[in-house]
N, C-alpha and C positions, 0 to 999 in steps of 0.2 A: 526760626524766627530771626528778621534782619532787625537791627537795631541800627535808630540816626544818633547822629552825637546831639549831645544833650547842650541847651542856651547858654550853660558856662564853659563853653567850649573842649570840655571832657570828654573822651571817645571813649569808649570799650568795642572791643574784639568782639565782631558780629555775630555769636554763635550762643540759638535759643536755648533754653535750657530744658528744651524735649529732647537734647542729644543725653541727658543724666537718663532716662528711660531703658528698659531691658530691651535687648535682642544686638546686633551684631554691626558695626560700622563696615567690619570687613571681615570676609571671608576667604579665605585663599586653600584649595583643596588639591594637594598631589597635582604642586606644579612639578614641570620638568627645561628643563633648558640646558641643549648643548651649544657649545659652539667649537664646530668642527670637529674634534676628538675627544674637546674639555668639558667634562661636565660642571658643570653653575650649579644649575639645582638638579635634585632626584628626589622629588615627591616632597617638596615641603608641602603644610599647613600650617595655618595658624589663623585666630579669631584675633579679631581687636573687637570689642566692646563698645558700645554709646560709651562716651564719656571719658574713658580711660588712658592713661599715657603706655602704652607698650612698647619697652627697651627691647630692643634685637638687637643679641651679642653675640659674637662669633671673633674666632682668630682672621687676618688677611685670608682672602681665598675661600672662607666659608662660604659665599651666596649671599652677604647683606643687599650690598648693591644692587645685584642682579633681581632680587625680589622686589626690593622697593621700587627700582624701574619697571618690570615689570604689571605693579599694581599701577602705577602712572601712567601706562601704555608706551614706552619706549622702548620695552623689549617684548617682542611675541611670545610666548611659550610656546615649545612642543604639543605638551597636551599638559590640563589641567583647568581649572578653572579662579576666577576671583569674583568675589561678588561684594558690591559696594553700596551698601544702607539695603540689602535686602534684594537687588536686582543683580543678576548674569553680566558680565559685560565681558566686549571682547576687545581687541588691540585697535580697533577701529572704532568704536563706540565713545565717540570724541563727548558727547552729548552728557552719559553718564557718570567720565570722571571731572565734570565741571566743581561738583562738590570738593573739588581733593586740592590740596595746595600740597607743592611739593619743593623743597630746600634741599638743593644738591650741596654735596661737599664741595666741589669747587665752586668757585667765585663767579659768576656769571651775572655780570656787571658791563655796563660800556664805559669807558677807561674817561674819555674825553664827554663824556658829560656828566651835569650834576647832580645830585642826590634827587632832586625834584626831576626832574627830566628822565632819568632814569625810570621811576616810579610812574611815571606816567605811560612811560613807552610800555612797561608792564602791564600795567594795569588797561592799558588801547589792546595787548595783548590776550588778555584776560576779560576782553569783551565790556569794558567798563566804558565808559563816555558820560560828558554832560558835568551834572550836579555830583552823581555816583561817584566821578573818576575824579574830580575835585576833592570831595567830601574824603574819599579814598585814600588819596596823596596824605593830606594832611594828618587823616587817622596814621598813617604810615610813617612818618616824618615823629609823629610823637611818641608811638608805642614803640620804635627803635630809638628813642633819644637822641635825635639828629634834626629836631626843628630849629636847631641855630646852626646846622651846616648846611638847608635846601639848596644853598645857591653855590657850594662849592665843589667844584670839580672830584668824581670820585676818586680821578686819582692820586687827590692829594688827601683822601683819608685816610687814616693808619688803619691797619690791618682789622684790630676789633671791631671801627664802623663797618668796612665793606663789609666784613660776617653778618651784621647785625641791617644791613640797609640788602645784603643779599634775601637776609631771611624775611625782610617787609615785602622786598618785591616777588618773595613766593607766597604770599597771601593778602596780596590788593585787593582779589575779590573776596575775600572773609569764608574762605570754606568750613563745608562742617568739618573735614576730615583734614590732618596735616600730616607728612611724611617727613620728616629731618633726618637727613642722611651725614651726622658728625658734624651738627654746628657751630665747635665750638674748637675744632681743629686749628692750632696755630694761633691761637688766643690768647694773651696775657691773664693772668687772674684777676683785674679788673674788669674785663670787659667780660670775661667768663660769667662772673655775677650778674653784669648787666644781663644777658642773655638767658641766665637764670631767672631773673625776673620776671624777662619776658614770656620767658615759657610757662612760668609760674600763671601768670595773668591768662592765660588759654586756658589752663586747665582749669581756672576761676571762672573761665564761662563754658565750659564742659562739651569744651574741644575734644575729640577722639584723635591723640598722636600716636602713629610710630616713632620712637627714635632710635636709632642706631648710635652705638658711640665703642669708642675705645675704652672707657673709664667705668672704674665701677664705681666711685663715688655719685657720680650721675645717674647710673642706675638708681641707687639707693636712694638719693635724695630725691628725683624726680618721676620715678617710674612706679605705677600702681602696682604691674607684672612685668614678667619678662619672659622671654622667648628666647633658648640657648639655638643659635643654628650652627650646622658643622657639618662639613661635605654637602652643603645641597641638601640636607635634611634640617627640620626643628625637631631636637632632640627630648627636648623638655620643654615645657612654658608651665608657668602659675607665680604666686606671690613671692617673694622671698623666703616666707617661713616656712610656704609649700615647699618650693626647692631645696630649702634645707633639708625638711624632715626627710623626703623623698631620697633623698642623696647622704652626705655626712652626719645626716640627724645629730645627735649632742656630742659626736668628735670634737677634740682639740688639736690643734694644729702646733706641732713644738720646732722652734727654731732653735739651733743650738751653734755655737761658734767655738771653735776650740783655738791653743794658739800654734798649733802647726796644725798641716795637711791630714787626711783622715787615713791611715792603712787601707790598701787594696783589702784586706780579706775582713776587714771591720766593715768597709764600706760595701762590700757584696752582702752579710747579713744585713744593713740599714735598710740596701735596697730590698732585698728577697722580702722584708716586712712591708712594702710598698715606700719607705722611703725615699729621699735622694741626696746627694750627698754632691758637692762642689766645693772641690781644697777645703778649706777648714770647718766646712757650714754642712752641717745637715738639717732636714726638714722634713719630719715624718708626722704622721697624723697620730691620733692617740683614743683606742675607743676607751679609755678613762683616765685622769688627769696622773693618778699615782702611777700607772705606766714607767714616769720618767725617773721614778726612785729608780726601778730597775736601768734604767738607761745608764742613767747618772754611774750605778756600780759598777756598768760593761767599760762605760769612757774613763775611769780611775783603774782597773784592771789593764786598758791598754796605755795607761801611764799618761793621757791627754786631759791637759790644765781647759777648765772650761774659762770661756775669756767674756760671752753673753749667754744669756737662755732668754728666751719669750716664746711665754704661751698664749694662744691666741684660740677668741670663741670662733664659730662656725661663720665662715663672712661668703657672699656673694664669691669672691674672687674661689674661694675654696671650692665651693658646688660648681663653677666654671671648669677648673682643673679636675676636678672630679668625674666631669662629664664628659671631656674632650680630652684630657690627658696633653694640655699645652695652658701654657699660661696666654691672657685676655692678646696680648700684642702679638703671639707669636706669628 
């Protein structure tokens, strides 16, 4: 259902709220994608939901990118399929992903014109014209907080508007579905918020997002599920508490700092416990919290003064290294 803005000049983000309804925004089934030698994907899947925000995490190199162009139509696959609100579509099938709005990580902006003029050309882009591509602009200009800069040059916006004027002009025509590939890359913490907002406000009209991000706080604050990919595959997907349980269940995570370097033949048993150890720091998991009385008597045994300890509950970033054995950025 399209919504007009309303006589006191208030817009909302045009998306009915028959997208909160059960069955599947997106389907994607044993995609495959090489290029030339390298493989991108090897049989991902993964469902997004009416309605739901799905974070797709993965280290550099895992297949983010590659998937989300792919469901956009910018990359063919080999073989596999995607399907969008319930219909097949294939890399050609312009028609079909008209529903989709999609927010690249880089900035794809015209440098020398202005916020409004840009948004236009998108939106002439995105098949809009008339009253619609007016109405559009304007909805655009406010839901990015940029209606007192239409008439300035983009390239005199600091970094957080283009993010935020990049991400209006990927949904001038109000899709049901949105794709955000790290929108918040290269962002101050203020303008991070803004964007949080923003996002906030889609899922307040029961928008169906992908979002891809580097950060697990983002996850956590903004994502209903999540999707681990790595090598070309999704390894795992469900809630947070699902992927705990599933993975580190009621483990504790113990940091420990000593004040010199750890001995080679201490830090071979650290590790052989699934440990890791880095100069002074170890960092092992713990299937019960008393665990570290015994620790604590091995690191006074090898005569090392402890300098910090912190015990930490089961967090996103844990079930990530759990899954892929690299931490989020690696």
């Amino acid at each position: 259902m399209v919504t007009e803005p309303n006589r006191t000049g208030e817009q909302s983000l045009t998306i009915g709220t028959q997208m909160a309804e059960t069955g599947s925004a997106i389907a994607v089934a044993d995609l495959h994608k090489h290029f030339g030698r390298q493989a991108a994907l090897e049989g991902a899947s993964l469902t997004l939901r009416r309605g739901e925000t799905l974070g797709l995490l993965g280290p550099n190199g895992a297949g983010k990118s590659t998937l989300v162009r792919t469901i956009v139509g910018r990359v063919r696959p080999d073989r596999g399929t995607v399907e969008i609100l319930g219909s097949q579509v294939t890399s050609a099938d312009e028609a079909s992903r008209d529903q989709l709005g999609w927010i690249p990580q880089e900035i794809a902006l015209y440098p020398l014109l202005s916020a409004e003029q840009n948004l236009t050309t998108f939106g002439r882009y995105q098949g809009l014209d008339g009253e619609a591509l007016t109405d559009g602009v304007d909805w655009a200009l406010e839901w990015a907080g940029l209606r007192e800069r239409r008439a300035d040059r983009t390239n005199t916006l600091s970094g957080g508007m283009k993010r935020r004027l990049n991400m209006a002009a990927g949904v001038m025509h109000r899709p049901k579905i949105i794709l955000m590939d790290e929108p918040t890359v290269g962002v101050d913490p203020q303008s991070r918020e803004k964007i949080y907002s923003m996002i906030e406000q889609m899922k307040s009209d029961a928008v169906s997002i992908i979002y891809t991000t580097h950060y697990m706080e983002e996850a956590e604050r903004l994502c209903d599920r999540i999707a681990v990919i790595d090598h070309g595959r999704i390894i795992d997907q469900g809630t947070r508490d699902e992927l705990i349980g599933r993975t580190v269940g009621s483990k504790r995570t113990a940091r420990i700092e000593c004040s010199e370097d750890i001995p080679a033949n201490f830090s071979s048993r650290i590790e052989s416990k699934g440990g890791r150890v880095s100069g002074r720091v170890i960092e092992i998991t713990l299937d019960d919290p008393r665990e570290i009385e015994g620790l604590f008597e091995e690191l006074n045994q090898q005569q090392l003064k402890l300098l910090d300890v912190a015990v930490r509950a089961p967090t996103l970033e844990s079930v990530f290294l759990h899954l892929t054995g690299r931490e989020l950025r690696e």
